[in-house]
C-alpha positions in Angstrom: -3.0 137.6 -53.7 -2.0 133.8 -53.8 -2.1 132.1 -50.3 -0.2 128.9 -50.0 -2.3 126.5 -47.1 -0.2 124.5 -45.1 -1.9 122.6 -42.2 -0.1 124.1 -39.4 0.2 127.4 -41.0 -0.8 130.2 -43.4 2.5 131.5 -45.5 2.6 135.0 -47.0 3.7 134.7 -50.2 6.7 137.0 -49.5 7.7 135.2 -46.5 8.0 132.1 -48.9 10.3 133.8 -51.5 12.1 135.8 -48.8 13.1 131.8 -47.2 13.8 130.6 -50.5 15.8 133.1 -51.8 17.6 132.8 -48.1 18.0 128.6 -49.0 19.2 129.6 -52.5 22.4 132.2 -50.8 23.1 129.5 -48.5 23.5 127.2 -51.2 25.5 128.7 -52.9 27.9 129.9 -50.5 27.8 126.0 -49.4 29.3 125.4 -53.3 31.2 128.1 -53.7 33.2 127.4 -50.0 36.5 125.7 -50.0 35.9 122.3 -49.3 38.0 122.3 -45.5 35.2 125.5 -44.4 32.2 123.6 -45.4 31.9 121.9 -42.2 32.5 125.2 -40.7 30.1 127.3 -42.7 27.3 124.5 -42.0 27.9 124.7 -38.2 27.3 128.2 -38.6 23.9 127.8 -40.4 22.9 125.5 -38.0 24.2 128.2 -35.0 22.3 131.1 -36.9 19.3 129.4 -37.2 18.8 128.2 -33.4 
């Protein structure tokens, strides 16, 4: 098992891919959006993640 040190924190491995594969979906909904719901879809990234 690979640990990846941060200062503040110790990451499991799986939490890491789990976020990035999260960041990757967002993405590409965020490209594959119409341009007038961007706004909207990014308002409710931000509201999900509060």
């Amino acid at each position: 098992m690979v640990r990846v040190r941060v200062s503040w924190v110790d990451y499991d491995p799986k939490i890491i891919v789990i976020v990035l594969m999260l960041m990757i979906l967002s993405l590409l909904r965020f490209v594959l959006v119409p341009p007038r719901l961007k706004i909207l879809s990014i308002f409710g990234i931000d509201a999900s993640a509060m």
